[in-house]
C-alpha positions in Angstrom: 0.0 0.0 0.0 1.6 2.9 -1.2 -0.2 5.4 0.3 0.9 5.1 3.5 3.9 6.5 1.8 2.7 8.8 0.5 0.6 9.8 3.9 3.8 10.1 5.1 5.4 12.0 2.8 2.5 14.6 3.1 2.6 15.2 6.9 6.2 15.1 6.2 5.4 18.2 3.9 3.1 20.0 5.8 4.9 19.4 9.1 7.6 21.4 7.4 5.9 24.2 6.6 4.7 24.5 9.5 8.4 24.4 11.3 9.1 27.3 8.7 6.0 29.7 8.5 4.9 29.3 12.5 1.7 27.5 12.8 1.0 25.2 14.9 -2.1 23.6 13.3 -4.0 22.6 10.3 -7.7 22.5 10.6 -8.5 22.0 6.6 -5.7 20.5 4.1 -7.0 20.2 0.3 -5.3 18.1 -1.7 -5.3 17.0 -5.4 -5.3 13.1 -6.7 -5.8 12.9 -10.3 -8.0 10.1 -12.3 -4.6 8.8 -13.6 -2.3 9.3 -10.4 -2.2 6.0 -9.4 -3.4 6.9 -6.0 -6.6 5.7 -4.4 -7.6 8.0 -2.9 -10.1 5.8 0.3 -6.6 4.5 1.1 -4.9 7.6 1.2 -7.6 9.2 3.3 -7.5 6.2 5.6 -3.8 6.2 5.9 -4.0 9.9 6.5 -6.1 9.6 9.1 -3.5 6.9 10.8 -0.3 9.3 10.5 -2.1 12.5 11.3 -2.5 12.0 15.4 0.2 13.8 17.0 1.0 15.9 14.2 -0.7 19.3 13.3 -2.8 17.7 10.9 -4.8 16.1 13.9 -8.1 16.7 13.9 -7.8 18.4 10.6 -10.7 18.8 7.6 -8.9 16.6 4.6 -10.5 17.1 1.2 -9.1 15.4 -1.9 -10.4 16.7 -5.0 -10.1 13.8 -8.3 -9.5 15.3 -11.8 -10.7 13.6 -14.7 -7.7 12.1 -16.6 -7.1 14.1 -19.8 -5.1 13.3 -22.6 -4.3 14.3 -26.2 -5.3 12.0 -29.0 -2.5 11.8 -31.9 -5.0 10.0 -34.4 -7.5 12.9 -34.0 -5.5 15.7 -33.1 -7.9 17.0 -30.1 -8.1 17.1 -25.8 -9.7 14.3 -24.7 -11.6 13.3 -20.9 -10.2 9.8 -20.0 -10.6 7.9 -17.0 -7.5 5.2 -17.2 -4.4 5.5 -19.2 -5.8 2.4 -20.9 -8.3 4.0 -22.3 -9.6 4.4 -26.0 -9.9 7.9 -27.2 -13.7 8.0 -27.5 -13.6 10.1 -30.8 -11.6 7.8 -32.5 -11.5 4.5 -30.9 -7.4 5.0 -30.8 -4.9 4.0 -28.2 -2.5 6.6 -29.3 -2.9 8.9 -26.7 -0.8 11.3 -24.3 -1.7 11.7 -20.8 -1.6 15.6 -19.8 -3.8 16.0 -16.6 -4.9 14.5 -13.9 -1.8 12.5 -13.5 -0.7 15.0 -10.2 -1.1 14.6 -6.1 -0.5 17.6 -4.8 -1.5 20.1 -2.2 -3.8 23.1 -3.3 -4.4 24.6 0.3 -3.9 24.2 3.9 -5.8 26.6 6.8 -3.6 27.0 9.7 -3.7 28.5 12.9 -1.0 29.7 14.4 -2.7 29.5 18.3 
C-alpha cells in the first residue's frame, strides 16, 4: 500500500511548513489526486487519518479533489476526458494517446492556525 507512503510524505510536507511559516495547526488540508495518479484515494484518506494524530494535521478537515484524466489524441488531433491510461480515445476509438492532466497529487491549500 503505497499510500501510507505517500501519507507520510505529506505530513512530512506539511509538518515542514509549519516548522518554517509558524503555525501550529491545520484545521482544513486540500489536496489533489488525479484520475490517472495511481493513487486511491479511500486508502490515502484512511492512511491519513492513521499518521495525522500527533502531528498538526490532527483533527484536521482533509478534502481530496479527483480530476478527470485528460489526454491528447495523436489520431485525432484533439483534448480528450479519460478515465485510465488504458483508455480508448472516444472520438476515435485509438490507443495513441498522451496523458496531460490528472496525473498529479499535490497540495492546493492548507488553513492553519498559528494558536
Amino acid at each position: 500500500m503505497h499510500e501510507l507512503s505517500l501519507a507520510g510524505g505529506i505530513v512530512k510536507l506539511v509538518e515542514d511548513a509549519a516548522a518554517r511559516d509558524r503555525f501550529t495547526r491545520v484545521s482544513r488540508l486540500r489536496l489533489e489526486a488525479g484520475a490517472l495518479s495511481g493513487v486511491e484515494v479511500r486508502a490515502l484518506r484512511f492512511a491519513l487519518d492513521a499518521v495525522a494524530p500527533g502531528t498538526c494535521l490532527e483533527g484536521a478537515q482533509i478534502d481530496i479533489d479527483e480530476p478527470p484524466g485528460t489526454a491528447w489524441c495523436l489520431r485525432c488531433a484533439t483534448s480528450i476526458t479519460i478515465a485510465a491510461r488504458t483508455d480508448a480515445c472516444p472520438r476515435c476509438g485509438g490507443h495513441q494517446i498522451q496523458p496531460t492532466g490528472g496525473t498529479e497529487l499535490r497540495v492546493l491549500d492548507l488553513l492553519v492556525h498559528d494558536d
